[in-house]
Every structure is written in C-alpha cells, then in structure tokens.
C-alpha positions as CSV (number, residue, x, y, z in Angstrom):
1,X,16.4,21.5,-8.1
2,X,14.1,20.1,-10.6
3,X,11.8,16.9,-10.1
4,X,9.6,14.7,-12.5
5,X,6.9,13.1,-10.2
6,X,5.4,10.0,-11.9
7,X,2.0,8.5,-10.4
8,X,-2.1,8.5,-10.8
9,X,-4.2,6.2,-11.7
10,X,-5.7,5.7,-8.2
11,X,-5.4,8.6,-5.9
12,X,-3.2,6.4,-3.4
13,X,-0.2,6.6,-6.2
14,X,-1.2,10.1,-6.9
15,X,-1.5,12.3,-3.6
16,X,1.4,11.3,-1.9
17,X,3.3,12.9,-5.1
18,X,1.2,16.1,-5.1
19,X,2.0,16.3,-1.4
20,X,5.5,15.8,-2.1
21,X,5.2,18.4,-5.1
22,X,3.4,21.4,-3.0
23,X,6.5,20.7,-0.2
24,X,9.3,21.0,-3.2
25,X,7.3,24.2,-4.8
26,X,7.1,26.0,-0.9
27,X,10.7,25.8,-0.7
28,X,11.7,26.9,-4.4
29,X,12.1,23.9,-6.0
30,X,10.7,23.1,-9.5
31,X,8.4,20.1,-10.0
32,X,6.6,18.5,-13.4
33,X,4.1,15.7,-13.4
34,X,3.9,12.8,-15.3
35,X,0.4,11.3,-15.6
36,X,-1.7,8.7,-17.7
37,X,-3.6,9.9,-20.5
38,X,-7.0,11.6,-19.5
39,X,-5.8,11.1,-15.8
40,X,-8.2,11.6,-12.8
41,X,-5.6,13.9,-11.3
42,X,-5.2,15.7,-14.2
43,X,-8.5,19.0,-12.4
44,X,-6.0,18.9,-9.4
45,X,-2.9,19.2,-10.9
46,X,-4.5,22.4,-13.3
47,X,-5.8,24.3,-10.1
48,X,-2.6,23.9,-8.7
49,X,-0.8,25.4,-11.3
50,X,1.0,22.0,-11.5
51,X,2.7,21.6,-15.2
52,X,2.2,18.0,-16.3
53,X,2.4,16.0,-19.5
54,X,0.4,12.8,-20.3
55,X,1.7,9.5,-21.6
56,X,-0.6,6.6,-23.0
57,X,0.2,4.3,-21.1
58,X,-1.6,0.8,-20.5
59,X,-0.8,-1.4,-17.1
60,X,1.3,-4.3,-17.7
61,X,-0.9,-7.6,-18.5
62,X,-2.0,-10.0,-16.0
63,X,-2.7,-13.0,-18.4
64,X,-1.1,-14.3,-21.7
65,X,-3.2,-12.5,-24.2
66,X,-0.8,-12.1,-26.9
67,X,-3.1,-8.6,-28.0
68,X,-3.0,-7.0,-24.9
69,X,1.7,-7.3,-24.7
70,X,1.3,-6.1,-28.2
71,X,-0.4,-3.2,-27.1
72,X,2.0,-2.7,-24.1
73,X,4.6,-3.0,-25.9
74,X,3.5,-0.1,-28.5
75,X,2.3,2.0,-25.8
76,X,5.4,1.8,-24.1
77,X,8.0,2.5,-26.6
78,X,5.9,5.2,-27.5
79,X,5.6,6.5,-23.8
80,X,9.3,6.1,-23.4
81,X,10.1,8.0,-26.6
82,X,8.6,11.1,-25.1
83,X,9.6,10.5,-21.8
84,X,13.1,10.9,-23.1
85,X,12.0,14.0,-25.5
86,X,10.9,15.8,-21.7
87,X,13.8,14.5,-19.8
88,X,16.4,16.1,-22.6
89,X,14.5,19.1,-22.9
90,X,13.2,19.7,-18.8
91,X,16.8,18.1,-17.6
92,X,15.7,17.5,-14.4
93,X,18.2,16.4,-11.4
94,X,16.2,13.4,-10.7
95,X,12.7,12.0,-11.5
96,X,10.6,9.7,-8.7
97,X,8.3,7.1,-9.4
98,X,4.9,7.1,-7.1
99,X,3.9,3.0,-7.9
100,X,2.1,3.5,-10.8
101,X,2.9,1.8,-14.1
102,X,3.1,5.7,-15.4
103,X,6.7,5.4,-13.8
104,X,7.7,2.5,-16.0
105,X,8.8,4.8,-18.7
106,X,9.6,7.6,-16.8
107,X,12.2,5.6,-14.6
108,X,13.6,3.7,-17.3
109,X,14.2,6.8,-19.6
110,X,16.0,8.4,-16.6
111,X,18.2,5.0,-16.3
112,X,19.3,5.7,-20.2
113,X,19.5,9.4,-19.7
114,X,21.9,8.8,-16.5
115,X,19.4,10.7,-14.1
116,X,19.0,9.5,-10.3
117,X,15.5,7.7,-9.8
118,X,13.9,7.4,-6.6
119,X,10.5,5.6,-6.1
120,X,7.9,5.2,-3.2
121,X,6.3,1.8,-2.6
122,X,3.4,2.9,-0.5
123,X,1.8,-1.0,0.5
124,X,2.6,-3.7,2.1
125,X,4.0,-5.3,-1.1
126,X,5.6,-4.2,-4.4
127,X,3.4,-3.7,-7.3
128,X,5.3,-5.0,-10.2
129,X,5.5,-1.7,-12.2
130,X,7.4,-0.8,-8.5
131,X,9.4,-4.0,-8.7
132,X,10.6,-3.0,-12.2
133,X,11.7,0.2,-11.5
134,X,13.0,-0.5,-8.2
135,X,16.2,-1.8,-10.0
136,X,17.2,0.8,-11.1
137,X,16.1,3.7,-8.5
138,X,19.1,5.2,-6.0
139,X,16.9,4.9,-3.2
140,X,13.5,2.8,-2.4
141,X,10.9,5.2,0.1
142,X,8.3,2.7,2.0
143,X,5.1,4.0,3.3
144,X,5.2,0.4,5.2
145,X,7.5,-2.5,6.0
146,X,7.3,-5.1,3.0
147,X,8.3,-8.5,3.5
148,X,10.9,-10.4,1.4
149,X,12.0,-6.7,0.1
150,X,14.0,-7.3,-2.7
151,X,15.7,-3.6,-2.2
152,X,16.4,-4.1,1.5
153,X,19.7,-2.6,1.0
154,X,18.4,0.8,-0.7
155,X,14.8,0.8,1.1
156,X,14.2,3.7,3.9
157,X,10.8,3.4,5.8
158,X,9.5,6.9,5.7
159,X,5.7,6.3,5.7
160,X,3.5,7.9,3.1
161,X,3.0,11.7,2.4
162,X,-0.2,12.3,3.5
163,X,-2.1,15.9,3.4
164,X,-0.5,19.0,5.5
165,X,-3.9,20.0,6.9
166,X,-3.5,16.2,8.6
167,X,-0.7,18.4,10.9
168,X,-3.6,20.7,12.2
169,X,-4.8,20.2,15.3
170,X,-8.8,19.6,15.1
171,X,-11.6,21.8,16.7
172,X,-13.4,19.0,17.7
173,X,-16.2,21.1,19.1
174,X,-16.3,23.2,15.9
175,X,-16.2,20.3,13.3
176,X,-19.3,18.7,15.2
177,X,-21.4,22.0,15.1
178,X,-20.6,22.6,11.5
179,X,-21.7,18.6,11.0
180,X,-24.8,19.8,12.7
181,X,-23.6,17.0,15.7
182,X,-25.6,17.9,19.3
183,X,-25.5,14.7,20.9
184,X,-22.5,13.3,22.3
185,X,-22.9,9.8,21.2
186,X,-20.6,7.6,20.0
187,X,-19.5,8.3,16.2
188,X,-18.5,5.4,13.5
189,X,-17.6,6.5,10.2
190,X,-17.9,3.8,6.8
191,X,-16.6,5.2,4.1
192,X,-15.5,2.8,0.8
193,X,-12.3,4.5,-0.3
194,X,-12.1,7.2,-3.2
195,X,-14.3,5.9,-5.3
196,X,-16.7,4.6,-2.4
197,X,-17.7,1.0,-2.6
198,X,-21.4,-1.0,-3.2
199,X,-20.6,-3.5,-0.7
200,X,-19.7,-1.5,2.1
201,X,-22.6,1.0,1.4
202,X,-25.3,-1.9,1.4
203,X,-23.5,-3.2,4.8
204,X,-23.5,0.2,6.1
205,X,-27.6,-0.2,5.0
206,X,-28.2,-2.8,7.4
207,X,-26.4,-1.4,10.1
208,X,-28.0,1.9,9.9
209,X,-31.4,-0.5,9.9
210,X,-30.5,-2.0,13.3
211,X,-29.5,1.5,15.0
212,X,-32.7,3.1,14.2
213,X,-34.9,-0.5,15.3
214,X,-33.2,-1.1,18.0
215,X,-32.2,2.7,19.4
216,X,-29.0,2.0,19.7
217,X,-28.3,6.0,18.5
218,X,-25.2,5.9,17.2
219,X,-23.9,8.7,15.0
220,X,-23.4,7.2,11.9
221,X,-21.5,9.3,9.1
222,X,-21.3,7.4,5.4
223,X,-19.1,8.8,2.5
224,X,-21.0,6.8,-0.2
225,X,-18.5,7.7,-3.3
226,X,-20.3,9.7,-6.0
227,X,-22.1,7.4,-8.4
228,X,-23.5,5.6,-5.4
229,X,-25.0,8.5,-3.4
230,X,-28.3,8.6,-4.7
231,X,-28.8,5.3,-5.2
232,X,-27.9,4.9,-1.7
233,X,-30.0,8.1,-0.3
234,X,-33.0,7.0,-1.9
235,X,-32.9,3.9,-0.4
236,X,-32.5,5.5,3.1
237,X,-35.5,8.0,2.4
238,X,-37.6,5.1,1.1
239,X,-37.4,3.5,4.5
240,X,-37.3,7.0,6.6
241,X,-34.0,5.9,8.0
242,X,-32.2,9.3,7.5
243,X,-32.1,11.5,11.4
244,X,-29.9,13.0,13.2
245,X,-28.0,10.2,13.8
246,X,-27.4,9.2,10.2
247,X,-25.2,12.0,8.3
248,X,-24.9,10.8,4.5
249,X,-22.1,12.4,2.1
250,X,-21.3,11.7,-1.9
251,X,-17.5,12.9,-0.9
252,X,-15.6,14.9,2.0
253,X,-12.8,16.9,1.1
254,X,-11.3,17.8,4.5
255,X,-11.1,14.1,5.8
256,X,-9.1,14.9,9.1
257,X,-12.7,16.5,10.2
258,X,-14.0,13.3,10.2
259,X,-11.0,11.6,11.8
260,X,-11.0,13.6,14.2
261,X,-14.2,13.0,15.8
262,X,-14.7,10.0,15.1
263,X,-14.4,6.7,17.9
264,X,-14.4,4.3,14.7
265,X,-13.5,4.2,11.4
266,X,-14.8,1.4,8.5
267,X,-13.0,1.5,5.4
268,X,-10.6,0.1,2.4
269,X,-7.0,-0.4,3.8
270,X,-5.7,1.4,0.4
271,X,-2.2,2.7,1.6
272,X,-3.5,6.3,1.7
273,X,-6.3,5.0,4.8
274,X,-3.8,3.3,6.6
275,X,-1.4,6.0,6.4
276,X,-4.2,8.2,8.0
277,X,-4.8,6.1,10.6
278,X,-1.7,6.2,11.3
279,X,-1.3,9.4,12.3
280,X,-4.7,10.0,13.4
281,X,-4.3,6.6,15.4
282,X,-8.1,5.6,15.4
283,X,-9.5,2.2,16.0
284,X,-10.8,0.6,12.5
285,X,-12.8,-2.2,11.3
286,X,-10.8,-2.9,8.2
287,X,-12.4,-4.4,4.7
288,X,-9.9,-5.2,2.0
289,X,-11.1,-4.8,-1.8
290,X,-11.1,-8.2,-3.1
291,X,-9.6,-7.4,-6.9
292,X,-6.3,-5.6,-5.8
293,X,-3.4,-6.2,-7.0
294,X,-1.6,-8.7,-5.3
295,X,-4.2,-8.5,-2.4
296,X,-2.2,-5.6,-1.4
297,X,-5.1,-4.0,0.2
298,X,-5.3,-7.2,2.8
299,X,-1.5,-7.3,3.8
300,X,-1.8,-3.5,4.6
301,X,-4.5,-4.3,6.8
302,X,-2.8,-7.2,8.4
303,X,-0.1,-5.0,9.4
304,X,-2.5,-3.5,11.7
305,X,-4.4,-6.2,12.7
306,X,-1.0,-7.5,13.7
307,X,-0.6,-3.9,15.8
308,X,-4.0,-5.1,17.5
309,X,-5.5,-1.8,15.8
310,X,-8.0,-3.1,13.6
311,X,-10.1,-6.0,12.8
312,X,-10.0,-7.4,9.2
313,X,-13.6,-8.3,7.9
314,X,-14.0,-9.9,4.4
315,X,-15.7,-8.6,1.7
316,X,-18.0,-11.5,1.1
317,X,-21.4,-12.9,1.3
318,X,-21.2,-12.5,5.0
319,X,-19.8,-9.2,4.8
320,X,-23.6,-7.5,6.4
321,X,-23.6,-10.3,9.3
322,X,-19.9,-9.8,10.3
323,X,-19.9,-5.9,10.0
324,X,-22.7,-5.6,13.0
325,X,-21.4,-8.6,14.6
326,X,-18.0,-7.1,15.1
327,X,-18.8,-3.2,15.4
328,X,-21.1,-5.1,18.6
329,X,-18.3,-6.6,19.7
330,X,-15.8,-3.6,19.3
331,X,-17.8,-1.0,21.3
332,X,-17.9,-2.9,24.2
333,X,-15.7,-2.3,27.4
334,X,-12.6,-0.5,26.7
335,X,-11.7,-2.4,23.4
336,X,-11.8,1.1,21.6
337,X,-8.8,2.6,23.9
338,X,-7.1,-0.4,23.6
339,X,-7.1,-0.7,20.2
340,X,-6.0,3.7,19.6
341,X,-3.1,2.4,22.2
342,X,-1.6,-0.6,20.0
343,X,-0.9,2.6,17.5
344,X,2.1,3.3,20.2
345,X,3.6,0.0,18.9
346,X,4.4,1.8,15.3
347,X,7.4,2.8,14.4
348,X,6.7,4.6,11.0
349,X,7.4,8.6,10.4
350,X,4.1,10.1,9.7
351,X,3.3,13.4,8.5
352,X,6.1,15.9,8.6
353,X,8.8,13.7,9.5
354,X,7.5,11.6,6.5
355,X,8.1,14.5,4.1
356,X,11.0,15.7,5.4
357,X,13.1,12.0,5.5
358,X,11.9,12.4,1.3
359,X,12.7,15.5,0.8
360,X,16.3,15.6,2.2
361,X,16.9,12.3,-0.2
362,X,15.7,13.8,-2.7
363,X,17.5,17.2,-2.7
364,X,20.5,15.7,-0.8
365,X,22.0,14.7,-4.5
C-alpha cells in the first residue's frame, strides 16, 4: 500500500509517524511525508531515505487578529492546492494525520479526493487541528484515553509509537560502564523535553547544590537541551559542582539507556515522555510546560498522577523549593516501588502491540 504521514512541528507529532513509517517500509509498504516548511524533521527524514514534501503552513490563530486568519487562510488554500496536486499524482490508499496542523490540508484534500484518513491524537486532549480532521478520518488512534471524546465511536486506544530500540532489553551493567557509573547509588535523571527547558535546568542547579553540600551522592544525570548546555555547564564549573556524581549532556540519542538505569525520572509530560514511561514503567516527578496548548501537557500528567505513578510539580516561582522538597519525600521508604507498581494499573498497548493495532488499521482497507 501507499501512505501519506502528516506531522512535525514538535518531535511528539513527528516520531510516532517516522516510527510508524520505518514499520510500513520493513514490510514493503510505500510511505511519503508531509511536513511544515523548513521542518525540524526535515535532517531525519533525509538520512532515512524518507521522500517528503513541504507545505507552508501557519497554526490556526489563537486570538482575533484579523492579519494573522488572513494569513491562515492564504497559507491554507495554498497548502491544500498542492496537497491535492500530490494526492492525484502519489494516489495513495490512505493518508494519516500525526496532530499537527500540517494534517489540516493533508486530511481535508484526502476528504475531496475520496481517500480514507486516519489520524493519531497522542495527549490527553484533542488539539484543534486533531479536532478538525477528526471528522472526517475513518478511524481515531489514541496514545491515551481523552475525556469527552467527541469520536468515541471511531476512537481505538493504541498508545503511541514509540522507538523500536525501546523493545530491547537493556545491559544495565554495560550502559553504566559506558556512562562511566562505578557507584551503585541511587540515579535521578531531569531532563526538559526535546528542546530542554530553563526552568527545569536552574531547578536541577539547586538540587545538584544540595547533593554535593550535604553528601547526599546521588547520581545525577541532566539532558540540558542544546542552546542551554553551556550556559548551564559553566555555571556548574564556576561553582566546582561537576563529579562523578553529576553526568551533564546537551542531548542523548539512545534514551532507553537512561531509562533503563535510572530509579527516577524528572521531565515534561509531552505525550512522547509519558508514552516512555509507559513502557519503561519508571517512577517520575512530572513538570508540565505552562504555554501548551490546551494545558495538554498537565492532563497527560494527571493521567499518571491519577495511576499513583508520578507527582505533578508546577512550573512556577516555587518550582526550586518543591523539586527537592518532593524528590526528599519520594526516595524515602519504598515510595519508588510503589509508584513503578501503580504502572500495572495501565491498560494501554505499548510498543509493538502499539504498532501493530496501527498498522493492521491501516493496511486492513
């Protein structure tokens, strides 16, 4: 069959259709992307040998601002116009939309062109180019359960693609001696999703402060996000805070490494992280980005939170205080193996399964 993946913008609309695109290509199947102009995706998709086409495309406005619909509107009947062109000329058996407002025209085209649509809402709530498009997709994929689901009677809860090398089991031993790890301390990892996060990075400052003062020797690792790792390095070399038990990266590709031997994780709930922890099933201190859409990130959280494995922590002025406050409070007793067991209380596919429920909708036509 042939498949037009739409998605990008963030990497949490993006990877799960590259996942889903490497699974269709293994077992002969052909797959195009559809991406925003100048994506972020756009290195990935051209190492992969992906074929992709761009479409200017602008996110649906938030406030009244007479310019910016104008705008939308050009850049949509534009982006629609050569949607079309690619669906007459590709004729693909079915295009899928990944959440981002790339899939507006994309979906719609196929609606005119009388090609199935499918689309994967990977948070806790629809974003509105998903709410769209949802009416007129054949079948609605969640990565989680969303209340008042407007497509209840077309939704399937799949979970979220998430990376194959996720299905590998770890080396534990092995991942610790190539992270240069001899002790056998406790490990907490704070990392501020894709893009990494100021905040969380000066939070993680003051916590790394406190372990070294008061020898508590924790193994810290912190994935800064690129355009904060020096800022954030110098800061820790100013003070002589960086040891063994403080491992500092700009980026990790390989992030079931760090899953995997890790006791807690400190993060964004972005759909992509809580898919992970899914199937990794690790205790988390959760911190939901403020400006998303919707507050998605918080009502991902929530739903585990509400699964009693993880804490939600704001991101506010109290951020530093409650970050030590509550990793205190976590890694005492048993509250870590309590939490990893409240991941038994899921019922989501993860993984494989996830793939394969997609995939057999998908093909199935």
């Amino acid at each position: 069959m042939k498949l037009i993946i739409a998605g990008g913008g963030t990497g949490g609309h993006f990877y799960p259709g590259y996942v889903i695109a490497k699974e269709l290509e293994l077992k002969g199947h052909e797959v195009v992307f559809a991406v925003k102009k100048n994506d972020i995706s756009i290195d990935i998709l051209k190492r992969n040998d992906i074929p992709f086409f761009e479409l200017d495309m602008v996110p649906l406005p938030r406030s009244l601002n007479p310019i910016r619909f104008l705008i939308f509107i050009y850049k949509f009947a534009k982006s629609l116009f050569l949607s079309l062109k690619v669906l007459k000329d590709y004729n693909p058996n079915a295009v899928m939309g990944m959440g981002s407002y790339v899939a507006f025209p994309i979906v719609i085209g196929a609606k005119i062109k009388k090609i199935k649509s499918f689309i994967h809402e990977s948070n806790s709530i629809f974003g509105i180019g998903n709410r769209i498009c949802g009416i007129f997709a054949k079948k609605v994929f969640l990565g989680l359960p969303v209340r008042n689901n407007p497509f209840k009677s077309k939704s399937i809860l799949t979970g979220t693609p998430i990376r194959k090398s996720f299905e590998e089991k770890p080396d534990i031993e092995k991942i610790k001696e190539k992270l240069k790890i001899k002790n056998q301390k406790t490990i907490i990892t704070i990392f501020g999703g894709s893009q990494g996060s100021k905040n969380i990075n000066e939070a993680a400052y003051y916590f790394v402060l406190k372990n070294k003062t008061e020898k508590t020797n924790y193994t810290i690792i912190q994935i800064t996000g690129k355009k904060n790792f020096n800022e954030t390095k110098k800061r820790y070399e100013e003070f002589e805070l960086i040891d063994e038990n403080l491992i500092l990266f700009e980026y990790y590709e390989n992030m079931q490494e760090i899953y995997a031997i890790s006791d807690l994780i400190i993060s964004r709930s972005g759909a992509s992280t809580i898919s992970e922890l899914i199937k990794v099933k690790k205790p988390a201190i959760l911190i939901p980005l403020p400006s998303s859409a919707q507050n998605h990130q918080h009502e991902n959280a929530r739903f585990l939170f509400e699964k009693e494995c993880a804490l939600i922590i704001k991101d506010d002025e109290n951020l530093r205080h409650n970050l030590i406050k509550n990793i205190s409070f976590l890694l005492k007793g048993n509250r870590l193996s309590v939490m990893t067991k409240g991941y038994e209380r899921i019922e989501i596919p993860s993984g494989q399964k996830t793939l394969d429920l997609i995939l057999k909708e998908i093909t199935d036509l």
